[in-house]
N, C-alpha and C positions, 0 to 999 in steps of 0.2 A: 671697665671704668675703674680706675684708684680707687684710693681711700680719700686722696684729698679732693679730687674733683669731686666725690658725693659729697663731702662734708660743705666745702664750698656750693657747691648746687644746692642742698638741704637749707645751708644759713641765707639763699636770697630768696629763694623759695618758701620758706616761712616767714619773709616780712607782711604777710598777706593774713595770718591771723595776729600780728605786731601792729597791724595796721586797723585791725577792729577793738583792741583794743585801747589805743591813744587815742581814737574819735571818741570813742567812749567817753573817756575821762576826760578830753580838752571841751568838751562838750556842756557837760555837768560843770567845770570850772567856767567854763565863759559867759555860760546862760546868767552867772550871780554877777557879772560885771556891770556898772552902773553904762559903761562905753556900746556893750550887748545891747543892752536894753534902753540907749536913745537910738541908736541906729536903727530897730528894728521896732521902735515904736511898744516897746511893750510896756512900759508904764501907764500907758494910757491903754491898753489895748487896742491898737484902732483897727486891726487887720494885716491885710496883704495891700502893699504898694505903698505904703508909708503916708498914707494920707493921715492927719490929725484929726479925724472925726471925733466929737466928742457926743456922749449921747448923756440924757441925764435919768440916769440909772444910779443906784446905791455903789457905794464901794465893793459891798460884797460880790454883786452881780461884774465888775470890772476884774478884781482879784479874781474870780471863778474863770472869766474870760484869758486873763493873761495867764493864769495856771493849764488853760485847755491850750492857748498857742505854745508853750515852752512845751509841754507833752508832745504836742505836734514835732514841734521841731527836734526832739529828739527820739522819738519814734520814730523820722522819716527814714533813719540809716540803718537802722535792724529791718523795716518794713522790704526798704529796696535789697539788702543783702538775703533775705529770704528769697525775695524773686530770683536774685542772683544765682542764686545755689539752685535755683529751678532750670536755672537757662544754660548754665554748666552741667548740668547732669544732660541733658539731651544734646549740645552741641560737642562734648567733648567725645565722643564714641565718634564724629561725623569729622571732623577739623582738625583732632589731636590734641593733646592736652598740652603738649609746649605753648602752641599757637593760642589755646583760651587764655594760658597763665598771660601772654604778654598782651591777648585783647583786653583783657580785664584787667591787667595793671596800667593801659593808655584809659578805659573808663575811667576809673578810679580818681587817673591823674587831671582827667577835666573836669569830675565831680569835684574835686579840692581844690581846683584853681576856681571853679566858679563856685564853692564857700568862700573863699578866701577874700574873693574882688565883690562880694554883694554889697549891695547897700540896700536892699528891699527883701521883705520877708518871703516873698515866693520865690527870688532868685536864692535864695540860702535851703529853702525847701527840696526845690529842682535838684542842687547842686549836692543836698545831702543822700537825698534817693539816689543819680547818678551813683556819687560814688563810695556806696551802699550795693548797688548791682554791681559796680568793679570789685569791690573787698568779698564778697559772698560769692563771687565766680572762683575768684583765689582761695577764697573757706573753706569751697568743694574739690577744687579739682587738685589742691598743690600736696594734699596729704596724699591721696593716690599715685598722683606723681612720684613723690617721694618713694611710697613703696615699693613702685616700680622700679627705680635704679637702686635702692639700698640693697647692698649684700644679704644675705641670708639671714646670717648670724646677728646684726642688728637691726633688721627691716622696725621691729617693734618700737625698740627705743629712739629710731629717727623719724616716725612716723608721728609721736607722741610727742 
């Protein structure tokens, strides 16, 4: 294999830790949006399914509640990309590691379209763990990959 076909193969192949990191941060930006937080009911805290319950409890006790669902919701895509990286370590020795890189980036790609199209808090939950398991398949297996086709002389620094 070239030089430029690794280089190319390395730069699609690493959009997979490119991709835990912009959930990351579009995450933390969207959670502070007033648009976030009527859609998903979190001013009021009411839950999963966007029902308006209101209960009469203190502010405090509401605040505590809406601080525990925005943890949720962004805990749910490090929680699933851990799994991920579980289920790439055992499938990829059996499948091949091409074949995980592109099952885990069609995950991936249904866990963000189902963020993208929610309008209820367990479809945004679902949708984050999905694809959470798609990006941590990619975590695991696409640095190995890489190593595997890098020449010698740079394995380290394309790996990195």
């Amino acid at each position: 294999m070239n030089w430029c076909m690794v280089i190319v193969y390395t730069g699609f192949a690493s959009l997979g830790g490119f991709l835990y990191g912009y959930d990351i941060g579009a995450i933390n930006g969207a959670k502070e949006t007033e648009g976030f937080r009527t859609t998903f009911n979190l001013s009021s805290a009411a839950g999963c399914g966007g029902s308006n319950v209101s209960n009469a409890t203190s502010d405090s006790t509401d605040k505590l509640d809406e601080d525990a669902l925005i943890g949720l919701i962004v805990a749910t895509f490090p929680l699933g990309a851990a799994l991920g990286t579980i289920i790439a370590a055992v499938t990829s020795e059996f499948i091949g590691r091409k074949y995980v890189i592109m099952v885990g980036s069609g995950v991936a790609t249904v866990g963000i379209a189902l963020q993208s199209t929610s309008f209820f808090l367990w479809m945004l939950l679902v949708g984050r763990a999905i694809s959470g398991i798609g990006v941590g398949v990619l975590f695991m297996v696409v640095p190995v990959c890489v190593g595997e086709i890098a020449p010698r002389e740079v394995r380290g620094r394309m790996v990195l």
